[in-house]
C-alpha positions in Angstrom: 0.0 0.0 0.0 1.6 3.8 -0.9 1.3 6.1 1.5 1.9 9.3 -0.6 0.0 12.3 -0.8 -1.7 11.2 -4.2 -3.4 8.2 -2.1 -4.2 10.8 1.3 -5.6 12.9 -1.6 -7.9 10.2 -3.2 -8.9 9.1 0.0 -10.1 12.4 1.2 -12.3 12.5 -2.1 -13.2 9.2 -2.4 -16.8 10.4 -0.8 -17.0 13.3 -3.2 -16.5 10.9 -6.2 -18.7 8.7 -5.0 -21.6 11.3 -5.4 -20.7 12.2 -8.7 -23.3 12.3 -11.4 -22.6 11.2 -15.2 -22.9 14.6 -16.4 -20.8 16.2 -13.6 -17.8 13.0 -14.3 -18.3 14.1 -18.3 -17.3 17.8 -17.2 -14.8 16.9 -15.1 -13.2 14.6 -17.8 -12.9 17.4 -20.1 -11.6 20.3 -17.8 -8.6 21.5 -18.7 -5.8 24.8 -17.7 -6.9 28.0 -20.0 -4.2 29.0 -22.2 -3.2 31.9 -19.6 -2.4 29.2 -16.5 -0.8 27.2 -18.8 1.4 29.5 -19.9 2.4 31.2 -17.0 3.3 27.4 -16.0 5.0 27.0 -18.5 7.1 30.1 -17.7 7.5 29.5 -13.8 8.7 25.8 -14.8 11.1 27.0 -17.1 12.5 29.8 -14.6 12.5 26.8 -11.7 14.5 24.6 -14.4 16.9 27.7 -14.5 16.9 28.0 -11.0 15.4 31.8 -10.8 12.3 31.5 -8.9 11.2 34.4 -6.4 9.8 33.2 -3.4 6.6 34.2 -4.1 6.7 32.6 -8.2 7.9 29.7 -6.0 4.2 29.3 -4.3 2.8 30.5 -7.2 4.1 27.5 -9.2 3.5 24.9 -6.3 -0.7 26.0 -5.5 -1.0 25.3 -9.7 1.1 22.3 -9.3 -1.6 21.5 -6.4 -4.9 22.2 -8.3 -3.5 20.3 -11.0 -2.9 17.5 -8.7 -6.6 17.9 -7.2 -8.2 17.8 -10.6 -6.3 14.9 -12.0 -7.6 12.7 -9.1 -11.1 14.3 -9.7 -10.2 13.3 -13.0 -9.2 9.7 -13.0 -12.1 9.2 -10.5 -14.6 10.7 -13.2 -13.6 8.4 -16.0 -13.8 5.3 -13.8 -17.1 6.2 -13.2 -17.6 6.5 -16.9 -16.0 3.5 -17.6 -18.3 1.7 -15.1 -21.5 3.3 -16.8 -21.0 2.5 -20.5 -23.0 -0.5 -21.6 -21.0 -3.7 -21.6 
């Protein structure tokens, strides 16, 4: 059994995925970051790979890192579900 944060993370929204509806787990499947997060991302990665992060770009990267992180258990939870539903 892992212990990491990703499992602590599903566990806590196990009961929340549980309650999901087929039209909410079809939303939730097809979320994705609007071109402005990704691309200041894509530039706070970049600066971290060069090793010229402030502080606060620091945090800045690690709450998207964390939302992104949130979603994509949302996420995988969501398309079980669907996967479940469809007709066999």
């Amino acid at each position: 059994m892992t212990n990491g944060p990703a499992t602590a993370l599903e566990r806590l929204l196990r009961p929340l995925s549980q309650n999901l509806t087929l039209e909410l787990a079809r939303a939730l499947v097809g979320v994705q970051a609007d071109v402005e997060t990704q691309t200041r991302y894509d530039e706070l990665a970049a600066k971290r790979t060069e090793g010229q992060l402030s502080p606060a770009e620091q945090a800045e990267l690690e709450s998207i890192v964390r939302a992104n992180t949130l979603l994509g258990v949302l996420k995988a939870e969501a398309s079980a579900m669907l996967a479940q539903a469809r007709p066999s």
